[in-house]
N, CA, C and O atoms as a Tripos MOL2 file, in Angstrom:
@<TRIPOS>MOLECULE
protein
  260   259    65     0     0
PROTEIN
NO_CHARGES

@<TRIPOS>ATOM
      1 N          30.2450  148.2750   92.5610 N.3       1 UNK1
      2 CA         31.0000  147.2580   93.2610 C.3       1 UNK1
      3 C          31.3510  146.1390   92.2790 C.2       1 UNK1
      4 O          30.3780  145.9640   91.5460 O.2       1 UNK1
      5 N          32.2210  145.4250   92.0150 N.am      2 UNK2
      6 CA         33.1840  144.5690   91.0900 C.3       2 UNK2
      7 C          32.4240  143.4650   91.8080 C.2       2 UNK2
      8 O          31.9820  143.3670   92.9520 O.2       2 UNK2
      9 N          32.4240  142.4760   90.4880 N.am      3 UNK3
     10 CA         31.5020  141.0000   91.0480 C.3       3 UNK3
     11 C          32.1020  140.0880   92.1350 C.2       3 UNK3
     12 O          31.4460  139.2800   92.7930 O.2       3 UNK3
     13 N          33.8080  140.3760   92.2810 N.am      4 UNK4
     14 CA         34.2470  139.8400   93.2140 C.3       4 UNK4
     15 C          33.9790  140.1400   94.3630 C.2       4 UNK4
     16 O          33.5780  139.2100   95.0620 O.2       4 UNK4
     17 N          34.1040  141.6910   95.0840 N.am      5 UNK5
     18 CA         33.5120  142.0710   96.1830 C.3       5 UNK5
     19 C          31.9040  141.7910   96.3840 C.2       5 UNK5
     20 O          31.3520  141.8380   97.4830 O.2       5 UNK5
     21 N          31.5610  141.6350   95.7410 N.am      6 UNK6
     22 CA         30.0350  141.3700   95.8920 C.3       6 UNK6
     23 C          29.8180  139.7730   96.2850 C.2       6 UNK6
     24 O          29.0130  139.5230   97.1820 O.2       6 UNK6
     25 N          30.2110  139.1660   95.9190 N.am      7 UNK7
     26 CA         30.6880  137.3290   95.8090 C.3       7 UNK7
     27 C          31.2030  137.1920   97.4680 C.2       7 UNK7
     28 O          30.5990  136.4460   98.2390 O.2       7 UNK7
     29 N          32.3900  138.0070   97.9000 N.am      8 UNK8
     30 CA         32.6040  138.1150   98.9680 C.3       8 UNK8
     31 C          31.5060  138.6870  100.4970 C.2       8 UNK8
     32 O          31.2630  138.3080  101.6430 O.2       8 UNK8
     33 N          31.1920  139.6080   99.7200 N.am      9 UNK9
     34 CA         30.0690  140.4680  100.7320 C.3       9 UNK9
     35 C          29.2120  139.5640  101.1410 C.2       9 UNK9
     36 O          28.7860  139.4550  102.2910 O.2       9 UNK9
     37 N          28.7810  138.5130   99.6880 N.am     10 UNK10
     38 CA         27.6270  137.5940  100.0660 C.3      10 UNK10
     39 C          27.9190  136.1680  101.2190 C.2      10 UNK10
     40 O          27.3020  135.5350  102.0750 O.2      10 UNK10
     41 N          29.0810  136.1930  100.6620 N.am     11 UNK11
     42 CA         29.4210  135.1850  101.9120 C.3      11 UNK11
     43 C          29.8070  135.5010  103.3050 C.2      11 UNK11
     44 O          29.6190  134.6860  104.2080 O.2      11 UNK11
     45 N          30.2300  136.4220  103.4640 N.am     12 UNK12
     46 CA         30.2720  136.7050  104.5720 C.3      12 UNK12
     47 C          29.1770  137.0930  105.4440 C.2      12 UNK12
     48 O          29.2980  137.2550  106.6590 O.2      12 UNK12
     49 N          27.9080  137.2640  104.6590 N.am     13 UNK13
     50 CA         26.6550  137.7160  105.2480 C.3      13 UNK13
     51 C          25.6810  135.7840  105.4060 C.2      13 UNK13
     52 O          24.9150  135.3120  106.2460 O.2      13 UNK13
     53 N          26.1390  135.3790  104.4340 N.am     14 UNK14
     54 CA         25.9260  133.6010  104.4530 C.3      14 UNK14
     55 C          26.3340  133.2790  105.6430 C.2      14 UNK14
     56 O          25.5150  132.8140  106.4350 O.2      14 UNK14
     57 N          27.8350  133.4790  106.0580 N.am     15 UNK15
     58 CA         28.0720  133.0730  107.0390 C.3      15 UNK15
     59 C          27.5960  133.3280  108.6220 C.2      15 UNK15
     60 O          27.3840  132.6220  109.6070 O.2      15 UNK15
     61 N          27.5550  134.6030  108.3240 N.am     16 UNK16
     62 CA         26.7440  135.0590  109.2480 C.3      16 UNK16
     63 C          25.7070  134.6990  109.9170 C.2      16 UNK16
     64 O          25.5280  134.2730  111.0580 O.2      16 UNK16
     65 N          24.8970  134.9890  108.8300 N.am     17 UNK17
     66 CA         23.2680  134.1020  109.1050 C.3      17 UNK17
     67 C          23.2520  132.5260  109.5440 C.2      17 UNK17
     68 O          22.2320  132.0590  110.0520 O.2      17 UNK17
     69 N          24.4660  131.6890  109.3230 N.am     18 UNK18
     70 CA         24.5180  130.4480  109.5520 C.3      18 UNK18
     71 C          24.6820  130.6180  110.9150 C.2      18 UNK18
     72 O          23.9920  130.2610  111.8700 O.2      18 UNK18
     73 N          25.6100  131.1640  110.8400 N.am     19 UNK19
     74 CA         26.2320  130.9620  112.4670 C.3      19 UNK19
     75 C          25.3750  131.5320  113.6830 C.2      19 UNK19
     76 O          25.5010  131.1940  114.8600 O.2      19 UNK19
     77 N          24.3600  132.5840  113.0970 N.am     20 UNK20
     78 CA         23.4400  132.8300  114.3630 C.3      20 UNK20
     79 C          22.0820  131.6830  114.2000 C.2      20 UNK20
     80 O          21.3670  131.6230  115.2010 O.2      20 UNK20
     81 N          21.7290  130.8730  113.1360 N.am     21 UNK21
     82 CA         21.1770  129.8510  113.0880 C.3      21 UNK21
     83 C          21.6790  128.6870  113.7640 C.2      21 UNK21
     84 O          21.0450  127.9950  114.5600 O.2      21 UNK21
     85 N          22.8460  128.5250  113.3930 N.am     22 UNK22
     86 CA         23.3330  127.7290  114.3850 C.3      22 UNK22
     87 C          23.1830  128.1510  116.4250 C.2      22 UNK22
     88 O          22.7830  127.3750  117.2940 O.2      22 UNK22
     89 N          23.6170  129.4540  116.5880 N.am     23 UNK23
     90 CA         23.2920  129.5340  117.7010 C.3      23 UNK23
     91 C          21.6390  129.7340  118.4400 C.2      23 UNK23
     92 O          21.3170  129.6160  119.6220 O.2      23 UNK23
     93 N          20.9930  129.9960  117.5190 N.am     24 UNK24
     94 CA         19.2270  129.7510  117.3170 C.3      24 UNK24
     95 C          18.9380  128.3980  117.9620 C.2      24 UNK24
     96 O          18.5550  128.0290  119.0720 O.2      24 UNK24
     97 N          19.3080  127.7560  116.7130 N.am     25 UNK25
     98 CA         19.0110  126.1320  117.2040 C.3      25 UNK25
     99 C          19.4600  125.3530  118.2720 C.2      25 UNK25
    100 O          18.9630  124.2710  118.5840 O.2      25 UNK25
    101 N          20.7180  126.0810  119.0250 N.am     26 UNK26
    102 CA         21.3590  125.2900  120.2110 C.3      26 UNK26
    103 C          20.1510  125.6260  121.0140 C.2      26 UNK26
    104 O          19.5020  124.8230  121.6850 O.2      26 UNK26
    105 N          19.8990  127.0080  120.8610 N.am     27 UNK27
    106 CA         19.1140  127.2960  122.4080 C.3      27 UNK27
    107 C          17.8810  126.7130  122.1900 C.2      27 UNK27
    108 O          17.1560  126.6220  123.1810 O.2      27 UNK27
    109 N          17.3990  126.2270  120.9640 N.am     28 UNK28
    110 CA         16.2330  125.2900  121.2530 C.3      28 UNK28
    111 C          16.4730  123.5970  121.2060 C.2      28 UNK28
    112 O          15.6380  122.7540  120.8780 O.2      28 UNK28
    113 N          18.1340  123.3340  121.7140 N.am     29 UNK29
    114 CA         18.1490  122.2820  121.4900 C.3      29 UNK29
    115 C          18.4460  120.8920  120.5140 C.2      29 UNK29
    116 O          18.4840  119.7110  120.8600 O.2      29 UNK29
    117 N          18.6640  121.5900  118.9830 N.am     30 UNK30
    118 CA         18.6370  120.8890  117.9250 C.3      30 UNK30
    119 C          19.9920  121.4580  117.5450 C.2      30 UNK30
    120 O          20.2750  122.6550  117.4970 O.2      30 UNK30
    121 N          20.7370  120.4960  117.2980 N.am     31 UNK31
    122 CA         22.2020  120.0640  116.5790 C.3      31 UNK31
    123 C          22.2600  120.0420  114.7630 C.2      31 UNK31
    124 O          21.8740  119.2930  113.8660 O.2      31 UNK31
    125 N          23.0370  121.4320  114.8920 N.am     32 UNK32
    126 CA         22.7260  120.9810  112.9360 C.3      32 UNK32
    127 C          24.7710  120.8170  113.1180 C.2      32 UNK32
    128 O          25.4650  121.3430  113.9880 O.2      32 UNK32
    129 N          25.1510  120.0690  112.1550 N.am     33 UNK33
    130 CA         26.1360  119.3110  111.5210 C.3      33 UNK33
    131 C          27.3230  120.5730  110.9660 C.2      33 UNK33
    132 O          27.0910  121.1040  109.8800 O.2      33 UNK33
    133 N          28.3660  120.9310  111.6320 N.am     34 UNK34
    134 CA         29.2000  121.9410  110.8290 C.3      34 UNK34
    135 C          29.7360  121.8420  109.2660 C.2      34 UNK34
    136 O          30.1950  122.7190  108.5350 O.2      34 UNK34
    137 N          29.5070  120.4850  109.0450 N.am     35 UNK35
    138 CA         29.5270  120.1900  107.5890 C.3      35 UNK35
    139 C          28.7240  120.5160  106.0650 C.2      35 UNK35
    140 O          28.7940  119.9000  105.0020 O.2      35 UNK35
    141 N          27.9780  121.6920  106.4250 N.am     36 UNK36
    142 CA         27.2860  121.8630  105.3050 C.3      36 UNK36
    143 C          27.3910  122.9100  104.8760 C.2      36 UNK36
    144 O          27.6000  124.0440  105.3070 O.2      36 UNK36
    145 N          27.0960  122.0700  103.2290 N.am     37 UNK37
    146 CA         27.6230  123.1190  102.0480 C.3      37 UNK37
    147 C          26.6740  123.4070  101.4610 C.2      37 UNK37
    148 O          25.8470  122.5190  101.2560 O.2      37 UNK37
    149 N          26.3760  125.0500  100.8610 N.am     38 UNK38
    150 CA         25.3000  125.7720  100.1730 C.3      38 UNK38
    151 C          25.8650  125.8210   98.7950 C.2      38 UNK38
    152 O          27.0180  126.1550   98.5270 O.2      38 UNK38
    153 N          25.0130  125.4830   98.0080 N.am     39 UNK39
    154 CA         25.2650  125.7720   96.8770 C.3      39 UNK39
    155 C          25.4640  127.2590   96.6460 C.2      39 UNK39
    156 O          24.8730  127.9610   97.4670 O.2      39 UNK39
    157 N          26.1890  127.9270   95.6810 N.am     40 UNK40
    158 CA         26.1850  129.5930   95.3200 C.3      40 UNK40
    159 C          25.2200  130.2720   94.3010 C.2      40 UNK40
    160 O          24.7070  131.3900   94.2580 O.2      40 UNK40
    161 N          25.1710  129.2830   93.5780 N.am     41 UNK41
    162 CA         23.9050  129.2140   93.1010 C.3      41 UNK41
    163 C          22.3650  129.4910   93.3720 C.2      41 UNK41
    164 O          21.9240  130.6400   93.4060 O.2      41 UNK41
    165 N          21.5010  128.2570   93.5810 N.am     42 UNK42
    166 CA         20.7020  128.3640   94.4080 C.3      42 UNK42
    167 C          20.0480  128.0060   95.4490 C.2      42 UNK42
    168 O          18.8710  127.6470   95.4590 O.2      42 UNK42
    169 N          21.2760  128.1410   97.0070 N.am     43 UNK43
    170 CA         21.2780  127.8760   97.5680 C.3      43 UNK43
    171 C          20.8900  126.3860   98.5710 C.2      43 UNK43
    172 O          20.6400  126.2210   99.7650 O.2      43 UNK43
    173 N          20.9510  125.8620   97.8880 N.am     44 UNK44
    174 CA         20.5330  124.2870   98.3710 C.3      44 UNK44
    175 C          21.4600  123.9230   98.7840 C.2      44 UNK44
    176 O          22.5560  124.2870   98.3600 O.2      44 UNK44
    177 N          21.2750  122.9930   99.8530 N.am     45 UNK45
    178 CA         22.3640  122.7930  101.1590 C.3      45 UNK45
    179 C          23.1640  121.1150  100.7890 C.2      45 UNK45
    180 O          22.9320  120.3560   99.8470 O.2      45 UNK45
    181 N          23.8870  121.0040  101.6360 N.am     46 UNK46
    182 CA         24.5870  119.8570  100.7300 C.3      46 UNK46
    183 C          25.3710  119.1870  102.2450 C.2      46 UNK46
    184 O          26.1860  119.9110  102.8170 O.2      46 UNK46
    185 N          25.0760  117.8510  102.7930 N.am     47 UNK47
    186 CA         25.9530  117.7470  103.6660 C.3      47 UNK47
    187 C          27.4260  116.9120  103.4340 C.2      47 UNK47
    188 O          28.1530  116.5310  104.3520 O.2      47 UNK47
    189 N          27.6580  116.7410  102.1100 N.am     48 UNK48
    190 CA         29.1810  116.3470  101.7970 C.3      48 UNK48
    191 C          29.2460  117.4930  100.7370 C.2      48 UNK48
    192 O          28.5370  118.1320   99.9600 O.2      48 UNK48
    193 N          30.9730  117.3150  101.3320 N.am     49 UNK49
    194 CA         30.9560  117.9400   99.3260 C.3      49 UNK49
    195 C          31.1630  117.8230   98.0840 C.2      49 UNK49
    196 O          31.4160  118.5810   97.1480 O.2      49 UNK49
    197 N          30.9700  116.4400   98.2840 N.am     50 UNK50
    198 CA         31.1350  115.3980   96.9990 C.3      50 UNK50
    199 C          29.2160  115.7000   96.6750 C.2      50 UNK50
    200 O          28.8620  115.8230   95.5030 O.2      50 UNK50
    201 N          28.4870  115.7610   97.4570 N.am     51 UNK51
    202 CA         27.4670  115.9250   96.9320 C.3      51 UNK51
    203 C          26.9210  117.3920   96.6070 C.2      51 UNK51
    204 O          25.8240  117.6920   96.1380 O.2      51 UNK51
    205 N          27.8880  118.1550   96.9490 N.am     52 UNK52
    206 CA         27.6490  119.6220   96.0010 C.3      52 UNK52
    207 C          28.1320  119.5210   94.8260 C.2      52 UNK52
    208 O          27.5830  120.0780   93.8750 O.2      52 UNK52
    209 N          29.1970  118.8210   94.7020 N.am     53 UNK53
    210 CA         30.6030  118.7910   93.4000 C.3      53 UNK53
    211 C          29.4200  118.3830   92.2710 C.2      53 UNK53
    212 O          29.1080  119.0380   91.2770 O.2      53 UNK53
    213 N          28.8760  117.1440   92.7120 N.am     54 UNK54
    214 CA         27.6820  116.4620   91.7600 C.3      54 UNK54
    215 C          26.7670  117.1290   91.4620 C.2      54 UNK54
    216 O          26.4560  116.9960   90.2790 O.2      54 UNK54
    217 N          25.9540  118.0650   92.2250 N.am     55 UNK55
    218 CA         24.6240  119.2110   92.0270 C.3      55 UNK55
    219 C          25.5930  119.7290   91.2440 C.2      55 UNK55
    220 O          25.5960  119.2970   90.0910 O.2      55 UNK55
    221 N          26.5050  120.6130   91.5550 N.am     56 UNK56
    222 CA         26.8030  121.6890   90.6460 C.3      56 UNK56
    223 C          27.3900  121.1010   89.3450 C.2      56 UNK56
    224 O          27.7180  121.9570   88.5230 O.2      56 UNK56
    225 N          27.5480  120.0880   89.0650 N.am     57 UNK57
    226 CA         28.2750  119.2500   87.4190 C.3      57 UNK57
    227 C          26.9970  119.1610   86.7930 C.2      57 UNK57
    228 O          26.9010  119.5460   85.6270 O.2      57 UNK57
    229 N          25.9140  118.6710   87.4450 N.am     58 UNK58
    230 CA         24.6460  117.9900   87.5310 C.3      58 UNK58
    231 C          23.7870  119.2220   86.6620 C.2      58 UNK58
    232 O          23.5400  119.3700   85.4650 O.2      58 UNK58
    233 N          23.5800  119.7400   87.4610 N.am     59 UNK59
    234 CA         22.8000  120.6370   87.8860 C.3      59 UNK59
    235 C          23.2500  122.2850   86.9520 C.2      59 UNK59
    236 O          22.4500  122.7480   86.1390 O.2      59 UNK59
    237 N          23.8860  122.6150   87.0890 N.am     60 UNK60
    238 CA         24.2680  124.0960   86.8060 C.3      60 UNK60
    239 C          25.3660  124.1750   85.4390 C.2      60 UNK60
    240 O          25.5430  125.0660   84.6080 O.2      60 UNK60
    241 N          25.8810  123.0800   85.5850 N.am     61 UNK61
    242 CA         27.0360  122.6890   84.4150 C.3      61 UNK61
    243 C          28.8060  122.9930   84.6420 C.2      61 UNK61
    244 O          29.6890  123.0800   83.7880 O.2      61 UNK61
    245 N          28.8900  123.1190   86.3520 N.am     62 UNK62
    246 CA         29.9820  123.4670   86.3700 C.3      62 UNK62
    247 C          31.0290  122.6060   86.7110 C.2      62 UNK62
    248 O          30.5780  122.0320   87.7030 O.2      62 UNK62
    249 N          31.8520  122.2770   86.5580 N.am     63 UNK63
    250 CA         33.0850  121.3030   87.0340 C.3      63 UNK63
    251 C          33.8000  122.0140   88.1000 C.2      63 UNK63
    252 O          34.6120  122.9390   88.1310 O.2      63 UNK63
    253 N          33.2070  121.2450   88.9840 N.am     64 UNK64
    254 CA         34.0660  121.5230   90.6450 C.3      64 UNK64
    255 C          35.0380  120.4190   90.7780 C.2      64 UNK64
    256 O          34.9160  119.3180   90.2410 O.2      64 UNK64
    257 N          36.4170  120.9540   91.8510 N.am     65 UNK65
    258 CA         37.1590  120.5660   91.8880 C.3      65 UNK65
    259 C          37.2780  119.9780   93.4570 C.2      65 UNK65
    260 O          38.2800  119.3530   93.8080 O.2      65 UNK65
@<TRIPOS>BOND
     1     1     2 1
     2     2     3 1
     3     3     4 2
     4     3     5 am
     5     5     6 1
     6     6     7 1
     7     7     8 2
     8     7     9 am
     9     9    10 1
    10    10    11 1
    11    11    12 2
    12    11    13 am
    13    13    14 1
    14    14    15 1
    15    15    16 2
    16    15    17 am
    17    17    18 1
    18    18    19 1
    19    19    20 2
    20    19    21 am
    21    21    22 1
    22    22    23 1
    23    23    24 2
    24    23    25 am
    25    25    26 1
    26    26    27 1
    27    27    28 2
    28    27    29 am
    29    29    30 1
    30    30    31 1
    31    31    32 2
    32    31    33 am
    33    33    34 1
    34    34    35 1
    35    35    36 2
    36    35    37 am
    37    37    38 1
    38    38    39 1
    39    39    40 2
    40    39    41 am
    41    41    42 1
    42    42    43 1
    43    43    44 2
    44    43    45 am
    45    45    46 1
    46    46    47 1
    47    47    48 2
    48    47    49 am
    49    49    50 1
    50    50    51 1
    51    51    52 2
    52    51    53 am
    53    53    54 1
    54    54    55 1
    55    55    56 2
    56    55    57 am
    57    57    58 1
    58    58    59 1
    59    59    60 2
    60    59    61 am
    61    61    62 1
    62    62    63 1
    63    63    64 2
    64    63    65 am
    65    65    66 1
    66    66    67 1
    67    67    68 2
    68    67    69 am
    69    69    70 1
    70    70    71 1
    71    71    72 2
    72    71    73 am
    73    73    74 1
    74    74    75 1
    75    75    76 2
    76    75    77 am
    77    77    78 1
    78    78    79 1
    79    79    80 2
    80    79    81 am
    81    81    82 1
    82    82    83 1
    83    83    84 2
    84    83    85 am
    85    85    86 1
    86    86    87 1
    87    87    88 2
    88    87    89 am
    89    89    90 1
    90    90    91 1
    91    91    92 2
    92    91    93 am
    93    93    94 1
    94    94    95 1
    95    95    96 2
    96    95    97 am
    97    97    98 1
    98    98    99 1
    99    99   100 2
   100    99   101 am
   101   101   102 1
   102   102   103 1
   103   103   104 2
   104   103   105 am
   105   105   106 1
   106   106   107 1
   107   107   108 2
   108   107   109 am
   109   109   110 1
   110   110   111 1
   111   111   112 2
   112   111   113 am
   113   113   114 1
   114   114   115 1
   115   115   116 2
   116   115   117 am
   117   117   118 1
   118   118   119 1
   119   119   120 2
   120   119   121 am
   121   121   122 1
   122   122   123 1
   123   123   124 2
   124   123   125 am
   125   125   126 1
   126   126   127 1
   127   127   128 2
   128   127   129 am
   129   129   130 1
   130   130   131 1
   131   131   132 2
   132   131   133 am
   133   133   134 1
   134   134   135 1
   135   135   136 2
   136   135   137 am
   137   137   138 1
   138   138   139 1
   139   139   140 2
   140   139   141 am
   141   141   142 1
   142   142   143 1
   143   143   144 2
   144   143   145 am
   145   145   146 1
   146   146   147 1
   147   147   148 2
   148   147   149 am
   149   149   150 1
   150   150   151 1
   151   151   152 2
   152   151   153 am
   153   153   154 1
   154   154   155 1
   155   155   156 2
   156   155   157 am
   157   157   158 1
   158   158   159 1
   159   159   160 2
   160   159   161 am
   161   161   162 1
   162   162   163 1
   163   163   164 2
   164   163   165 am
   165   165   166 1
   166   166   167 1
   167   167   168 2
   168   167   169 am
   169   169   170 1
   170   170   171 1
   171   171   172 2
   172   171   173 am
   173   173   174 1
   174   174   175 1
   175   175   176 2
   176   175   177 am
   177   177   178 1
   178   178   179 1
   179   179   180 2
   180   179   181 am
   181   181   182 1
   182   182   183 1
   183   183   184 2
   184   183   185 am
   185   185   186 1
   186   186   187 1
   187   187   188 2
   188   187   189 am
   189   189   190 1
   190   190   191 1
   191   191   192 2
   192   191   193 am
   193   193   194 1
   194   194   195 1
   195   195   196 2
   196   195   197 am
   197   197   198 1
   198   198   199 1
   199   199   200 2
   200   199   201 am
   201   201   202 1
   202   202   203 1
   203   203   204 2
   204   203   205 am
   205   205   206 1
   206   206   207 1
   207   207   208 2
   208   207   209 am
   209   209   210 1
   210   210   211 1
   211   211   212 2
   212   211   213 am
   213   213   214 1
   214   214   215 1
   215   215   216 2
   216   215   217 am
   217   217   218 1
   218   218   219 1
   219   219   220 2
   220   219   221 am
   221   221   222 1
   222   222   223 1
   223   223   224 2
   224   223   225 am
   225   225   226 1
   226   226   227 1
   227   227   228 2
   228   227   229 am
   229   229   230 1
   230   230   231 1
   231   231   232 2
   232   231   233 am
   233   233   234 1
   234   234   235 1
   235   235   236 2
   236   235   237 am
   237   237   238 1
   238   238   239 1
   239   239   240 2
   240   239   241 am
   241   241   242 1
   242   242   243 1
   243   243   244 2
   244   243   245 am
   245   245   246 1
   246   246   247 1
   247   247   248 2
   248   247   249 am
   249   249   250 1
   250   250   251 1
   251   251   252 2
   252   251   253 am
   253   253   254 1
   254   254   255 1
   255   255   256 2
   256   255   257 am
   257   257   258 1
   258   258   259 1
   259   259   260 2
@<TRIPOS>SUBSTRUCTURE
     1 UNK1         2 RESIDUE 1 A UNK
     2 UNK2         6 RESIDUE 1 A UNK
     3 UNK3        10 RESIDUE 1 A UNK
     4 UNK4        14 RESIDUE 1 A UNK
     5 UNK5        18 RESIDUE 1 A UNK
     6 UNK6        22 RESIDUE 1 A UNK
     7 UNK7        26 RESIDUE 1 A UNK
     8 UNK8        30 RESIDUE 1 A UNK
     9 UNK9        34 RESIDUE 1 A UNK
    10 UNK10       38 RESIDUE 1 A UNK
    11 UNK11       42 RESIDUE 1 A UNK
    12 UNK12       46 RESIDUE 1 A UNK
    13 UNK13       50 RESIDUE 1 A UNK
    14 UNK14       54 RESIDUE 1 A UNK
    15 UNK15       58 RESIDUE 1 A UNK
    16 UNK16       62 RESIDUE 1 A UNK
    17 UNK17       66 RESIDUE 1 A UNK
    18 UNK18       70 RESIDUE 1 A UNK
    19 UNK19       74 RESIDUE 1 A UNK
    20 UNK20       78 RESIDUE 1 A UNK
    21 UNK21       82 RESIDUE 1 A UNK
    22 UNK22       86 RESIDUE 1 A UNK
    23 UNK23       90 RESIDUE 1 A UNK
    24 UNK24       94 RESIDUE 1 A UNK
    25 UNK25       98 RESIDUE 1 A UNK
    26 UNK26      102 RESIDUE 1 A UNK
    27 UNK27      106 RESIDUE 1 A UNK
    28 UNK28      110 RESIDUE 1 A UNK
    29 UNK29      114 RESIDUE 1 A UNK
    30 UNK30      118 RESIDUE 1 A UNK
    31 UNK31      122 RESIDUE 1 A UNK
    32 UNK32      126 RESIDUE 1 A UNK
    33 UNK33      130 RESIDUE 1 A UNK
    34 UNK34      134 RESIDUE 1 A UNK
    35 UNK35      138 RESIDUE 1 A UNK
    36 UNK36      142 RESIDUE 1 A UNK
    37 UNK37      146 RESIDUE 1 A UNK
    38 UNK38      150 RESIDUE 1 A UNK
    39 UNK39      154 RESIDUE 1 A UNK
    40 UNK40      158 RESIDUE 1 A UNK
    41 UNK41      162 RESIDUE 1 A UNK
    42 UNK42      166 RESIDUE 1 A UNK
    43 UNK43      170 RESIDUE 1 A UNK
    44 UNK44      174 RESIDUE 1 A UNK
    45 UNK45      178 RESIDUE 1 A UNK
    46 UNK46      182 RESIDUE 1 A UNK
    47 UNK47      186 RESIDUE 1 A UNK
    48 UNK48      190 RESIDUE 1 A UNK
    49 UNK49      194 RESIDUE 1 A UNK
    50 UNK50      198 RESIDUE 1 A UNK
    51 UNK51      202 RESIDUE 1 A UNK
    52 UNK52      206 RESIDUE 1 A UNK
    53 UNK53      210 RESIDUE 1 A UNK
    54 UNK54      214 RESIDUE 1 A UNK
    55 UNK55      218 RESIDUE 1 A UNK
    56 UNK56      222 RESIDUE 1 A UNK
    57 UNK57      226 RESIDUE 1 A UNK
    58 UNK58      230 RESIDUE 1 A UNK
    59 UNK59      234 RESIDUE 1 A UNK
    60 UNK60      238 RESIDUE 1 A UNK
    61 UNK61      242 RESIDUE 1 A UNK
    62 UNK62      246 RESIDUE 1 A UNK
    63 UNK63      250 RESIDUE 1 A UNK
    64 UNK64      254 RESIDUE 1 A UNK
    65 UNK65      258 RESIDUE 1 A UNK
């Protein structure tokens, strides 16, 4: 599998898992924020994305846009 399909596969399985977390947490009540960003990296969550842009410049060495 080519690193792009794989890059893809992973997010779509990211997303996944968010979104039944998200529906997890309604039914117990707790509100998480549709605004958050995972790093691709290693995974650390980010609720702007000015504060991923910074982890990942920071952090990993990459210049996000």
């Amino acid at each position: 599998m080519s690193s792009a399909v794989r890059r893809t596969w992973r997010r779509l399985v990211q997303s996944y898992i968010t979104l039944c977390a998200r529906d997890d947490a309604a039914k117990h009540g707790y509100s998480i924020p549709t605004g958050v960003w995972s790093c691709v990296r290693c995974n650390q969550p980010h609720l702007e994305l000015a504060t991923l842009n910074h982890h990942l410049r920071t952090e990993h060495g990459v210049i996000a846009g």
